[in-house]
C-alpha positions as CSV (number, residue, x, y, z in Angstrom):
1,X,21.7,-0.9,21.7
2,X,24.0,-2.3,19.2
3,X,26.3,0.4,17.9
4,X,25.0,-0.7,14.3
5,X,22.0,1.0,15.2
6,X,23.3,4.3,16.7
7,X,23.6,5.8,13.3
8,X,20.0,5.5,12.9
9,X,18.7,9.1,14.5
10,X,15.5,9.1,14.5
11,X,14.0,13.2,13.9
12,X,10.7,14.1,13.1
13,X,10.2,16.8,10.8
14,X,7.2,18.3,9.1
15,X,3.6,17.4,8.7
16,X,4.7,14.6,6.3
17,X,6.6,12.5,8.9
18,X,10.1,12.9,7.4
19,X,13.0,11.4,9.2
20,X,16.6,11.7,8.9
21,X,18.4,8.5,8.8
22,X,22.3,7.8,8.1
23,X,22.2,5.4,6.0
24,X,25.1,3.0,7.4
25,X,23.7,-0.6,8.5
26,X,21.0,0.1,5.8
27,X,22.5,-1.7,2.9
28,X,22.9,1.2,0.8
29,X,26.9,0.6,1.6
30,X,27.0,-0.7,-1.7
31,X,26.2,2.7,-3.4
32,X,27.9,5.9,-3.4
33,X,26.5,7.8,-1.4
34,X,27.0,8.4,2.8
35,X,23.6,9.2,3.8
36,X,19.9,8.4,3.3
37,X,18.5,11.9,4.4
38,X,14.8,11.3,4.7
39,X,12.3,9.0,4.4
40,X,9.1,9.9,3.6
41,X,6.1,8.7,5.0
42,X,8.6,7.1,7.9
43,X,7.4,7.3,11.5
44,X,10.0,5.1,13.3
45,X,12.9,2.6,11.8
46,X,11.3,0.0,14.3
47,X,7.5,0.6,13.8
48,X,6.0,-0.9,17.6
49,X,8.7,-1.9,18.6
50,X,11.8,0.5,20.1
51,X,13.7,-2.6,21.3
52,X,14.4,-5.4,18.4
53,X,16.2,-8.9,18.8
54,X,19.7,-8.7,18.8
55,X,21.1,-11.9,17.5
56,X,24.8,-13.5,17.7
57,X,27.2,-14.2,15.3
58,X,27.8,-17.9,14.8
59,X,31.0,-18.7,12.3
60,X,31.1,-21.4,10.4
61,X,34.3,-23.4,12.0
62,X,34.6,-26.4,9.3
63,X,33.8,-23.8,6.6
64,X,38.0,-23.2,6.1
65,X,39.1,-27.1,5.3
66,X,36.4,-26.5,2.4
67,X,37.4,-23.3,0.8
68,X,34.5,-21.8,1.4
69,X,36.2,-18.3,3.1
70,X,35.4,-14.6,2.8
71,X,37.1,-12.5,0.5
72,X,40.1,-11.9,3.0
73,X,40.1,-15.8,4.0
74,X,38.5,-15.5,7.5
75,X,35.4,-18.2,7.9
76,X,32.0,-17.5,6.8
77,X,29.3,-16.8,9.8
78,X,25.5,-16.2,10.4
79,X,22.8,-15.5,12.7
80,X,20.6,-17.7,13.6
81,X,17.4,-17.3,16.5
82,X,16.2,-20.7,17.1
83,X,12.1,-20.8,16.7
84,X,9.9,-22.6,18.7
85,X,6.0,-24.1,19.6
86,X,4.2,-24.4,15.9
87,X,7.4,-22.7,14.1
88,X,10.0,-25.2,15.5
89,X,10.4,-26.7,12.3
90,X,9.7,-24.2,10.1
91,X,13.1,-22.6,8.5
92,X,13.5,-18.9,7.2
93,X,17.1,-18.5,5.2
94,X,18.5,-14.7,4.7
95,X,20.7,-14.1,2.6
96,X,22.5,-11.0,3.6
97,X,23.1,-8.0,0.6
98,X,25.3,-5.4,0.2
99,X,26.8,-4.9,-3.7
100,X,29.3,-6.4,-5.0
101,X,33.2,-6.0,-6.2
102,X,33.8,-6.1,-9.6
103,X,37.5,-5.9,-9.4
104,X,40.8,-6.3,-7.9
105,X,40.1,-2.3,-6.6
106,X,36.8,-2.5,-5.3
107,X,38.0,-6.2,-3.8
108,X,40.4,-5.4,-2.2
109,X,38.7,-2.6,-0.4
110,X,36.3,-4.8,0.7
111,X,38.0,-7.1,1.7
112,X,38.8,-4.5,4.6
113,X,34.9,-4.2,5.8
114,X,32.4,-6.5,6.7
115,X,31.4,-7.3,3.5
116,X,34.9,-9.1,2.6
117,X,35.6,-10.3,6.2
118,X,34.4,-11.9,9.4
119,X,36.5,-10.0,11.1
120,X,35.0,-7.1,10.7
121,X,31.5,-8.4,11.1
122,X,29.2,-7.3,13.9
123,X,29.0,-9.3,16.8
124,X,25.5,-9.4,17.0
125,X,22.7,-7.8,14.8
126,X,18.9,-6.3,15.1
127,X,16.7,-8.9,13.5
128,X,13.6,-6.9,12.0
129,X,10.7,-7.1,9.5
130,X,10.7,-10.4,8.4
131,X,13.5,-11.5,10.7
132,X,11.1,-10.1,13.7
133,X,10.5,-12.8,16.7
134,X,7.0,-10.9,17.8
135,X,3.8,-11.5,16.0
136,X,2.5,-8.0,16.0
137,X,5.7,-7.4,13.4
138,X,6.1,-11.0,11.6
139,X,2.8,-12.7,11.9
140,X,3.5,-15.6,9.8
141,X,7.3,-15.8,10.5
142,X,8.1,-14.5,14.3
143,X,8.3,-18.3,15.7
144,X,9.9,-20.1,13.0
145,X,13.8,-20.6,12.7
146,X,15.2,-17.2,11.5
147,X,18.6,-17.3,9.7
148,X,20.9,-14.5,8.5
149,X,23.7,-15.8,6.3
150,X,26.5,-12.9,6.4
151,X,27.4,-11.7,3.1
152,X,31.2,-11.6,1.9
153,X,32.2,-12.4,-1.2
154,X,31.2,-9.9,-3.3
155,X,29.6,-11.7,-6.0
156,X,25.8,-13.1,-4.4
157,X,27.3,-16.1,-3.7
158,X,28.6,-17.3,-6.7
159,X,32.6,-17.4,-7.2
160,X,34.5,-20.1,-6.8
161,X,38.2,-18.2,-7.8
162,X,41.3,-16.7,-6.4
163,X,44.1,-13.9,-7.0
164,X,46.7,-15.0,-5.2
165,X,48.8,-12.1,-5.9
166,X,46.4,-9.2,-4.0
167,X,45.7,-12.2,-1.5
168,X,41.8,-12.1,-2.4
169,X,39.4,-15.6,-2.1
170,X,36.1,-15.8,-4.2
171,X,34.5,-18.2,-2.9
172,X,31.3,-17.2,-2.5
173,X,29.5,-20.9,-3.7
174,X,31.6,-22.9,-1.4
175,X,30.1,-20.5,1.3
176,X,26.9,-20.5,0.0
177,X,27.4,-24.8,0.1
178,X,29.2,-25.0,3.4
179,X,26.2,-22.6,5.0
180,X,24.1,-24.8,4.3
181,X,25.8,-27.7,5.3
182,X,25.6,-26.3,8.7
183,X,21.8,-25.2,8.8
184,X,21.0,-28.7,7.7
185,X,23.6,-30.2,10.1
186,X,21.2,-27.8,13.1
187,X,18.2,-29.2,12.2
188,X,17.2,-27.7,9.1
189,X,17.2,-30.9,7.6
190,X,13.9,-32.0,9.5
191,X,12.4,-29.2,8.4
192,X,8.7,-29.4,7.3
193,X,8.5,-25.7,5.7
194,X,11.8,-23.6,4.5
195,X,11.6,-20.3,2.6
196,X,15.1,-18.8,1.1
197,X,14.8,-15.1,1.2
198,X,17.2,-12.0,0.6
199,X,17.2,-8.5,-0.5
200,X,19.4,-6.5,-2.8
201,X,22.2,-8.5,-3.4
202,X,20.7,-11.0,-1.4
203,X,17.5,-10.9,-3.4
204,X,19.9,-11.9,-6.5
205,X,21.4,-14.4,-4.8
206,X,18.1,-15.9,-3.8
207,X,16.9,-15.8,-7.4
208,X,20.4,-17.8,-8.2
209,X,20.5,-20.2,-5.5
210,X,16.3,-21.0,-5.1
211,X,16.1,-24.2,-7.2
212,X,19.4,-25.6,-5.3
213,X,17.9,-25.0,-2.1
214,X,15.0,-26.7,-2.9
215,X,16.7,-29.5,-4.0
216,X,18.2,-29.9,-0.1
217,X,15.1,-30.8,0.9
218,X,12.5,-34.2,0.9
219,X,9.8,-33.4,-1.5
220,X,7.4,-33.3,1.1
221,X,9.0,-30.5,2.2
222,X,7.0,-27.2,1.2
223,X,9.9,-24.9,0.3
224,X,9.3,-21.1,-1.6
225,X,11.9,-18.4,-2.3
226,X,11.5,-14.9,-2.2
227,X,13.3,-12.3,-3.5
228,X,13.2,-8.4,-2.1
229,X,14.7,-6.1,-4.3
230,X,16.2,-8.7,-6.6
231,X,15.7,-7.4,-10.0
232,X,18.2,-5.7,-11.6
233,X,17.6,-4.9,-15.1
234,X,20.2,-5.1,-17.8
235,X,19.0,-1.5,-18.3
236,X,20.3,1.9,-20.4
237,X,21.6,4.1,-18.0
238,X,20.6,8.0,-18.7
239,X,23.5,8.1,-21.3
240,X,22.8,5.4,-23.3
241,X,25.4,3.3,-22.3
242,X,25.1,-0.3,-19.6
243,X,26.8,0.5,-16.4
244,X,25.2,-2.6,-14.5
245,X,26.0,-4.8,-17.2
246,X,29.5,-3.3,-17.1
247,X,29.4,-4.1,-13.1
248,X,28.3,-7.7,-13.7
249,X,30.6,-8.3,-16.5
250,X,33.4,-7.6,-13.7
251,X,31.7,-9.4,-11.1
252,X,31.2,-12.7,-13.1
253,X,34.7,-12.7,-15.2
254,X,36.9,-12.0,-12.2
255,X,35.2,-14.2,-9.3
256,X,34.9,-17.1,-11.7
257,X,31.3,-17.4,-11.2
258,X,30.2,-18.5,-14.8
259,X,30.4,-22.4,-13.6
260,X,27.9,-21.8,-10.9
261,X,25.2,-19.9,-12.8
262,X,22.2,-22.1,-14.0
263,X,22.7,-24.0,-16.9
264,X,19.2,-23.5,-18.0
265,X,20.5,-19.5,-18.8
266,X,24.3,-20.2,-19.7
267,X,23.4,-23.0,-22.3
268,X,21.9,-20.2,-24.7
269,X,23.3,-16.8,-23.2
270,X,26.4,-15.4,-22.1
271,X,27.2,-15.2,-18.4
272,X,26.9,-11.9,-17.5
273,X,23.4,-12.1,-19.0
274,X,23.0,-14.8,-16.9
275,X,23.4,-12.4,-13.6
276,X,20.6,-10.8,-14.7
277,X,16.8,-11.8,-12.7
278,X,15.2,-11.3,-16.3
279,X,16.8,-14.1,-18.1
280,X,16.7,-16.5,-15.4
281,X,13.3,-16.1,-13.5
282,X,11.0,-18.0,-16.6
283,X,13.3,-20.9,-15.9
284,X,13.0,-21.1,-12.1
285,X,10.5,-24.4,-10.9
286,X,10.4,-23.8,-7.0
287,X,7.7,-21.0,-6.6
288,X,9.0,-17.6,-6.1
289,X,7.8,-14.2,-4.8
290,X,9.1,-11.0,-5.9
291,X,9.0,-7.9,-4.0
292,X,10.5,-4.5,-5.8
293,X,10.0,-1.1,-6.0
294,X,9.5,-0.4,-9.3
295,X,11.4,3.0,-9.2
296,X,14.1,1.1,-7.2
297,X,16.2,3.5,-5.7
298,X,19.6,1.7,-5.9
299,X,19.3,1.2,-9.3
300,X,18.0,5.1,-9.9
301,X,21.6,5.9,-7.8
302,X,24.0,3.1,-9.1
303,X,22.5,1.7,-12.2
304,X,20.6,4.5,-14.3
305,X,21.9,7.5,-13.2
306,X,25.8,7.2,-11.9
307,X,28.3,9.6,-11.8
308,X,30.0,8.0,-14.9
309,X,27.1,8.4,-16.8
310,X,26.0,12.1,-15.8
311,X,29.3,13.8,-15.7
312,X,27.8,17.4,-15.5
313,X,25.5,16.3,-13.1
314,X,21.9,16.9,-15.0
315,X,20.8,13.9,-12.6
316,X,22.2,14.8,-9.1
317,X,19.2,16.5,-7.8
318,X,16.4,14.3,-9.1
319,X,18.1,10.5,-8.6
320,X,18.7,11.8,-4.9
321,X,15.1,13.0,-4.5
322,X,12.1,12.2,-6.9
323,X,10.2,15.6,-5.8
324,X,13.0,17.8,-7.9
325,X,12.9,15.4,-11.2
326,X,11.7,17.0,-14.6
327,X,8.5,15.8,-16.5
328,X,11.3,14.1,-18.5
329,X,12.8,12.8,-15.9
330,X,10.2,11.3,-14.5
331,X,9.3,9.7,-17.9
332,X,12.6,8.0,-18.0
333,X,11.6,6.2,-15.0
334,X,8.1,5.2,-16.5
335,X,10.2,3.5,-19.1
336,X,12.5,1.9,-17.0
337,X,9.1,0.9,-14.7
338,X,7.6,-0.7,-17.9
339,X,10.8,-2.5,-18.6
340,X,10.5,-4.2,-15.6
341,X,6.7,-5.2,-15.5
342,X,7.9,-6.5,-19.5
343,X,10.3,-8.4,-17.7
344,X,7.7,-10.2,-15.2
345,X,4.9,-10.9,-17.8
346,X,5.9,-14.3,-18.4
347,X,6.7,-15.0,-15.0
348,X,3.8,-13.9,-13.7
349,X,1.8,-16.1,-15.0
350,X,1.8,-19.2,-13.0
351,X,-0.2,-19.5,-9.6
352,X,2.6,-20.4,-7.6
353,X,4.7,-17.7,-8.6
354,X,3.9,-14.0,-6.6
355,X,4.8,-10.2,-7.5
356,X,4.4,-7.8,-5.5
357,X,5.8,-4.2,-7.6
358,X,4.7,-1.1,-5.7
359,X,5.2,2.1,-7.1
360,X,8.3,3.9,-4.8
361,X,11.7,5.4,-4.7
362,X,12.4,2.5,-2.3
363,X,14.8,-0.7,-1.8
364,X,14.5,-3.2,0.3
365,X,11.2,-3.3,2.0
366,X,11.0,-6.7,3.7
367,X,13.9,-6.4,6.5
368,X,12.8,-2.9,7.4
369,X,10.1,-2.9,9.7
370,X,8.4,0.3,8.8
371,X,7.9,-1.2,5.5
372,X,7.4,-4.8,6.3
373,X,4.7,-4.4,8.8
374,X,3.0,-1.5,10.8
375,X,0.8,0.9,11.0
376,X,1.4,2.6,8.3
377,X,3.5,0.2,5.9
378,X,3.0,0.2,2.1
379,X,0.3,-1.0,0.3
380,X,-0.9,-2.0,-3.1
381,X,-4.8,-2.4,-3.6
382,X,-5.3,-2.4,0.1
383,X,-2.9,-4.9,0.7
384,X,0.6,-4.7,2.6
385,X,4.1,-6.8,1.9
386,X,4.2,-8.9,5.2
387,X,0.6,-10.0,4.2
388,X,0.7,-10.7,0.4
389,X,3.9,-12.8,1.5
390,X,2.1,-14.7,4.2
391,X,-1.0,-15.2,1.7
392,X,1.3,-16.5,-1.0
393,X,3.1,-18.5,0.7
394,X,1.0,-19.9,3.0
395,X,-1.3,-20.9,-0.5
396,X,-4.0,-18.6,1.1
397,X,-4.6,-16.2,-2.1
398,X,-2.5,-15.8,-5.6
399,X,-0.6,-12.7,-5.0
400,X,0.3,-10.9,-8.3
401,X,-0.1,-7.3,-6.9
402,X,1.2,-4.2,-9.5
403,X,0.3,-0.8,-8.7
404,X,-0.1,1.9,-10.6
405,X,2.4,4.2,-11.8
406,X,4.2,7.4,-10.0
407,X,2.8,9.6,-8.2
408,X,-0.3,7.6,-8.2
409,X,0.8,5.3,-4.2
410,X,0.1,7.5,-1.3
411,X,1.7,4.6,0.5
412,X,5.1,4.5,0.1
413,X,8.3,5.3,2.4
414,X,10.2,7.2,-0.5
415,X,14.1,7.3,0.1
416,X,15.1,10.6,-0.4
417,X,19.3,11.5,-0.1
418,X,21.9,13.8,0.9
């Protein structure tokens, strides 16, 4: 098994099915914090199936003559399991996630990992949950053409900039343009269905890129974006103050990615409010599906409740698990669930758009299979995530699922740390 995997040990505990889990692999890289202790309701990372799809890294070899390189210059790559019988033109697009870097520091750091560099990338990874080539995890997906475009800019692939003096390339629209260039060059560009999908950073990025990869496409091509874990709020964190908007402010003013964000935001807001799902989601026309937790636990960590803005700690114990928070605690995370369900109303509206908001300390429930689909995935009014995307975007129901709030969802796999 790959070594990505091996810090995934799997331990039953308790009558509640906890789990330890290290959290490296997970996607929680971006925050700071080493480990995902438990996750509750969890009975296996792979759900029914012990053994997943290990898929090859492909780099992108023309990708260096256009300037579209990762943060340390080394060529983009991705994964990419061909599908087959009804799915063989059918096209799924990942985009990876994993943070950002908001300056030259937290660049050049990662420039070092395999979020800044090919080189450092795994040579092949599990494909899972939505990624998943058997029916009893994907049903709708398993046989189409799964994609996994690696993630190493730093910015949801939007900067097209450089410092020449700390040797660091932004470039993550030229690799975003160039990845696509290659999918299409493989056959994507027969494709008769193509969904753009991504969580965290990659949900942002899908939300950011989902109108231009529609416009790749014929328009007899039926072509949806979803976005897992993709809406980060320009919220207060616990001390009043705006550390994500602090983050993005960084992110956007040193990779130079102002000129790629959608002119339908920056022609009557500034650009970092233009990072920001909220501002841009009214103005999206290709149907889009959003998946989030609506107590999402990387912005709890990284967003609402950081170091920097709970210096003596009054936080710690209830941002790492949700069973130790206060009654006031807990009603600072109604508010910040409400400011996100504010933040969908208009959005919601239209039939071809889809929400799906459950009610968990989670992030990141499409690529996980547990979550995804299995026995005992999450629900909201009886109906999982793998089938209230299916529904939507096969047109077979309007999706606009919102539970109720904490503690209320039996259902959920609640991340609880270290």
């Amino acid at each position: 098994m790959n070594a990505l995997w091996v810090f995934f040990v799997l331990l039953v505990v308790l009558s509640c099915r906890w789990v330890n889990v290290n959290v490296n692999g997970f996607d929680f890289d971006e925050l700071n914090v080493t480990e995902v202790y438990s996750v509750q309701g969890y009975n296996g990372y792979y759900g029914i199936n012990s053994n997943p799809l290990l898929v090859g890294l492909t780099l992108i070899q023309g990708a260096a003559a256009k300037g579209a390189v990762c943060l340390d210059g080394s060529l983009p790559g991705y994964h990419w399991h061909r599908g087959w019988g009804s799915g063989a033109n059918s096209w799924l697009v990942n985009l990876e996630g994993g943070g950002w870097c908001n300056d030259i520091r937290s660049c050049v750091y990662r420039k070092k990992s395999r979020r800044g560099s090919s080189a450092y990338m795994e040579k092949q990874i599990p494909f899972t949950g939505i990624l998943s080539n058997k029916p009893e995890e994907n049903p709708d997906f398993f046989n189409w053409n799964r994609v996994k475009l690696r993630y190493c800019d730093g910015a949801s692939f939007t900067g097209d900039s450089q410092d020449n003096v700390h040797q660091l390339q932004f470039r993550g629209q030229r690799i975003w343009l160039a990845g696509m260039e290659e999918l299409m060059s493989k056959g994507m560009r027969y494709a008769n269905q193509a969904l753009l999908s991504g969580c965290s950073a990659g949900g942002l990025a899908t939300i950011l890129h989902c109108d231009e990869f529609r416009g790749l496409f014929p328009h007899t091509t039926k072509v949806k974006c979803f976005s897992d874990a993709g809406m980060f709020l320009d919220a207060r964190d616990v001390s009043g103050g705006r550390t994500l908007r602090h983050v993005f402010g960084g992110v956007v003013n040193l990779q130079g990615a102002h000129k790629n964000l959608p002119r339908t935001c920056t022609n009557h807001l500034d650009p970092t409010s233009c990072f920001f799902p909220q501002n841009l989601i009214a103005n999206i026309k290709t149907p889009l599906f959003l998946l989030n937790a609506a107590y999402d636990s990387w912005q709890v960590q990284a967003s609402l409740a950081p170091p920097s803005a709970d210096p003596r700690g009054y936080w710690r114990e209830c941002k790492n698990n949700h069973l130790r928070c206060s009654p006031n605690q807990i009603r600072f995370f109604q508010g910040f669930r409400n400011q996100m369900l504010n933040a969908i109303k208009g959005f919601s509206i239209p039939r071809q758009n889809g929400i799906f908001i459950n009610s968990c300390f989670a992030h990141c429930q499409s690529e996980r299979q547990d979550t995804w689909f299995s026995d005992n995935s999450p629900v909201v009014h009886n109906k999982g995530i793998a089938q209230s995307v299916g529904n939507w975007y096969f047109d077979r129901a309007g999706i606009k699922e919102i539970d109720c709030p904490y503690p209320c969802d039996g259902t959920c796999h609640n991340l609880i740390f270290k």
